[in-house]
C-alpha positions as CSV (number, residue, x, y, z in Angstrom):
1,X,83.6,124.6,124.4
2,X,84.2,125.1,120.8
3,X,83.3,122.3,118.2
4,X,85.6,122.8,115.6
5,X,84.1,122.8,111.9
6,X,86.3,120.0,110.8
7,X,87.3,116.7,111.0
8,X,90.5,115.0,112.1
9,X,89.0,111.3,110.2
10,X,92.8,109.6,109.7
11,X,94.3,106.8,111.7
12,X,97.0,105.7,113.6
13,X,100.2,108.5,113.8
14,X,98.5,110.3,110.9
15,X,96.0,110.8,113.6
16,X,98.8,111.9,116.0
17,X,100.6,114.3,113.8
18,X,97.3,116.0,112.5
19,X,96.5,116.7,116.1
20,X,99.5,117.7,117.0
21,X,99.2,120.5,114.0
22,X,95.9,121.0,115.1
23,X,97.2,121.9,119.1
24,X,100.0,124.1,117.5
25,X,97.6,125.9,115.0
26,X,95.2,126.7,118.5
27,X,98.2,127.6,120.6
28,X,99.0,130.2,117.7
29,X,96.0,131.8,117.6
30,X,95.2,131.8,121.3
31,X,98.9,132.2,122.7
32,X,98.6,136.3,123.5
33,X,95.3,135.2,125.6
34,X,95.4,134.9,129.2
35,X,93.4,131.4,128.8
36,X,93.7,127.5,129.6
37,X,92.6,125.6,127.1
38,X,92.5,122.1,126.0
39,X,91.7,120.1,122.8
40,X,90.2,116.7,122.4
41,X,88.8,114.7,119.9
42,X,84.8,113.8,119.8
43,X,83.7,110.5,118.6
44,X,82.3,112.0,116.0
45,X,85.7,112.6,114.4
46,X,85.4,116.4,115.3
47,X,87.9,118.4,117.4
48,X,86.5,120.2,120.2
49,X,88.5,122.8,122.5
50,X,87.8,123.8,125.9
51,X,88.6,127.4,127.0
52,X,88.8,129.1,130.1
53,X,90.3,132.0,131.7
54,X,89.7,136.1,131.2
55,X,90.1,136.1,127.5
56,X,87.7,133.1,127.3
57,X,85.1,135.4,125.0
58,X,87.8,136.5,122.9
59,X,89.5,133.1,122.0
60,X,86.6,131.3,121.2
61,X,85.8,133.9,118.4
62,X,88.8,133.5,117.7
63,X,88.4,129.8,117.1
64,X,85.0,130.5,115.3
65,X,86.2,132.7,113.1
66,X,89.6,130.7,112.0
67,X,87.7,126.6,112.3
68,X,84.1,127.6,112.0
69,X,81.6,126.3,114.8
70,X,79.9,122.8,115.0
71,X,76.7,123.4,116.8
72,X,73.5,120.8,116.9
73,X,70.9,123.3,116.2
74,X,70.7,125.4,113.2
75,X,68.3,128.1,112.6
76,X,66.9,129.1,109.2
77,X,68.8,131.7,107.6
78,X,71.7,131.9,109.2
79,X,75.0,130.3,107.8
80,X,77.0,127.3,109.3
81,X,79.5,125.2,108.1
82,X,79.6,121.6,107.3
83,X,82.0,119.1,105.4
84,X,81.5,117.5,102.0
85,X,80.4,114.0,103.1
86,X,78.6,112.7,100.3
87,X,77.6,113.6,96.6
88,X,75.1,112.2,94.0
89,X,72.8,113.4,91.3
90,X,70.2,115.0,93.7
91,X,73.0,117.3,95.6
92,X,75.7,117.6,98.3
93,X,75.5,115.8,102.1
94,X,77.1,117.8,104.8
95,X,78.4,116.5,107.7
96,X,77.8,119.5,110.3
97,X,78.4,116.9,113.6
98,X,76.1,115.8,116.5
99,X,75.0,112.6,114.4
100,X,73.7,115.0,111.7
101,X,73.7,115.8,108.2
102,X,72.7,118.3,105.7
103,X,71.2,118.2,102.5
104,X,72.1,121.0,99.6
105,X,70.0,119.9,96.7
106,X,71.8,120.6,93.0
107,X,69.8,123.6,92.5
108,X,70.5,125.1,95.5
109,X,74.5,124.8,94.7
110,X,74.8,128.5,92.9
111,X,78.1,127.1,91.4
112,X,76.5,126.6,87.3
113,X,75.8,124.0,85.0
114,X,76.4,120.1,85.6
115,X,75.5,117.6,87.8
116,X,76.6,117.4,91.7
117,X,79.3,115.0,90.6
118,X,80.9,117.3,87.7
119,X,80.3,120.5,89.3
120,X,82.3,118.8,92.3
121,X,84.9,118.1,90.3
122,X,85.2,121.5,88.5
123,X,85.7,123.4,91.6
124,X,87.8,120.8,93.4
125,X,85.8,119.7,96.1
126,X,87.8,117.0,97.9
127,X,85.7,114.9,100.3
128,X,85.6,116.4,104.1
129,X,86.4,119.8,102.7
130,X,84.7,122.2,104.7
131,X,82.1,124.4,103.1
132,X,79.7,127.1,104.1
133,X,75.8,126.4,103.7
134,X,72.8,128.3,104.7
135,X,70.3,126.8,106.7
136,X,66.6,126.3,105.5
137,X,64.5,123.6,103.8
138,X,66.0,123.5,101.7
139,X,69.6,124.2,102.9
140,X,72.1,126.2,100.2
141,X,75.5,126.9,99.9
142,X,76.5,130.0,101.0
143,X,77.5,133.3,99.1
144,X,80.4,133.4,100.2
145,X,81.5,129.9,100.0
146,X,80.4,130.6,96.2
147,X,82.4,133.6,95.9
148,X,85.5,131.7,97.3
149,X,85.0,128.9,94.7
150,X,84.4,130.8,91.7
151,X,87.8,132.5,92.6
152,X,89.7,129.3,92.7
153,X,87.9,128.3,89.1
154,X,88.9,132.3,87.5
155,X,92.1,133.1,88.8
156,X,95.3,133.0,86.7
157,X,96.6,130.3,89.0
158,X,95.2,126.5,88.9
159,X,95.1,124.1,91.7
160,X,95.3,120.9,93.0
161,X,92.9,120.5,96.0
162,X,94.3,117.2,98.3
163,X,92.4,115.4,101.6
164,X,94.1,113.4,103.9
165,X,97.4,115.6,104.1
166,X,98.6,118.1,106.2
167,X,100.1,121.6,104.6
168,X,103.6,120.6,105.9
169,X,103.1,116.9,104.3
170,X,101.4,118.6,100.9
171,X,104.4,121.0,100.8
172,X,106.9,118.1,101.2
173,X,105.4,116.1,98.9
174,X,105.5,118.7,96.1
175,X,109.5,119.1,97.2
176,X,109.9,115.8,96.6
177,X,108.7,115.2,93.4
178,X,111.0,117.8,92.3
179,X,107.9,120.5,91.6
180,X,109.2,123.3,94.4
181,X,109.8,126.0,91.5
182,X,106.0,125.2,90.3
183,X,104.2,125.8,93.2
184,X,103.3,129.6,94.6
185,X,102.6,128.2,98.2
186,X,99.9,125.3,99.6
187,X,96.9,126.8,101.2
188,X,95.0,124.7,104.1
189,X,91.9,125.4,103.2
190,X,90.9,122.5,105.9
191,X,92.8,120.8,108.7
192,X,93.9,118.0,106.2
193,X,92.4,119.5,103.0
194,X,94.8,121.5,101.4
195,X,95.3,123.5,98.0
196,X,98.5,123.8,96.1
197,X,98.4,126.6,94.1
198,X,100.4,126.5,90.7
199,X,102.7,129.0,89.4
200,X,100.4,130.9,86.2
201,X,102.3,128.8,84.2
202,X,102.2,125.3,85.4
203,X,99.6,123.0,83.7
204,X,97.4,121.4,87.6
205,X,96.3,117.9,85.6
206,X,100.0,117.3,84.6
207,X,101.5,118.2,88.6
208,X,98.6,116.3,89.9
209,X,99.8,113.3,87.6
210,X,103.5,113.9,89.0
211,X,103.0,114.3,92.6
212,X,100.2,111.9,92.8
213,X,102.3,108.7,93.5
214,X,103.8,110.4,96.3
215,X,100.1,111.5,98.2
216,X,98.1,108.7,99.0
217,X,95.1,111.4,98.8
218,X,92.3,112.3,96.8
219,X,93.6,114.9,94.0
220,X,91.5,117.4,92.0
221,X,92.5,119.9,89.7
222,X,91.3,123.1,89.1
223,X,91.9,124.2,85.6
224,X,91.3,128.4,85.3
């Protein structure tokens, strides 16, 4: 079994569509296996998949490798992923599953000047979003998840990070509000945390402002 590293935390058919994405996205990534799986939900809001068959080695690497891994026991200097439960002046909170959480202290972020809060906002961190930390006391975010963030924050294109959304539903929503020809494509950068990435020449704070009364999600904008 595979604990998926991210949370399905909606209600109601939200809930049923996001897991119906969710059984899609598996059954693309595992569909040229010879394996059984199934996928249910934990009470802890995390998805967890059952695999079994010849290929069962193969898939869940698979899964690790596209989800990231849940596990309850974490070993000191090796990296795991979590999602962005919590912030306040002293750091991040990670949710990383099994009842447990994680503690990234502010100076153990990598990610510059400012507090939690502001340096949360800079890079776009919706709540839930999964991120990459490494394990120790004290816990710190990853390298790589400070490479990938940096990237978002220096590119030519800005963002708009969203929760609560699926990439079909963010896509829609930008269709809607009559901002298709400003978008390059919507990256899911979680199962319902996505990133719309702006055309070089569309101003994020101003398509967040147009878009937002159509997304009942929390909206951040990444300026470059």
């Amino acid at each position: 079994m595979v604990v998926l590293g991210t949370k399905v935390y909606v209600a109601g058919d939200a809930r049923d569509r996001t897991l119906d994405g969710l059984r899609s996205m598996v059954g693309n990534e595992l569909g040229d296996l010879d394996v059984e799986y199934d996928i249910s939900l934990r009470d802890d809001e995390f998805p967890s998949v059952t695999v079994d068959g010849p290929d069962e080695t193969v898939a869940k690497n698979l899964l690790r490798e596209e989800f990231g891994e849940m596990v309850a026991d974490h070993e000191d200097g090796e990296t795991y992923v979590g999602t962005l439960d919590s912030w306040d002046e002293d750091g991040f909170v990670l949710d990383v599953g099994f009842g447990q959480t994680v503690r990234i202290p502010a100076d153990q972020l990598g990610l510059g000047q400012g507090t939690p809060t502001q340096i949360r906002k800079r890079f776009g961190l919706v709540q839930h979003l999964p991120l990459r930390f490494v394990a120790g006391d004290p816990a710190r975010l990853a390298e790589v998840e400070q490479d990938r963030l940096y990237e978002w924050s220096r590119g030519d294109n800005g963002r708009i990070n969203a929760n609560s959304v699926t990439r079909s539903e963010a896509r829609a929503t930008v269709n809607r509000a009559g901002h298709a020809q400003d978008i390059v494509t919507v990256e899911r950068i979680g199962l319902l945390e996505q990133s719309i990435i702006c055309n070089p020449d569309t101003d994020p704070p101003g398509l967040l402002a147009d878009i937002g009364q159509y997304m009942p999600s929390e909206l951040l904008a990444i300026v470059p």
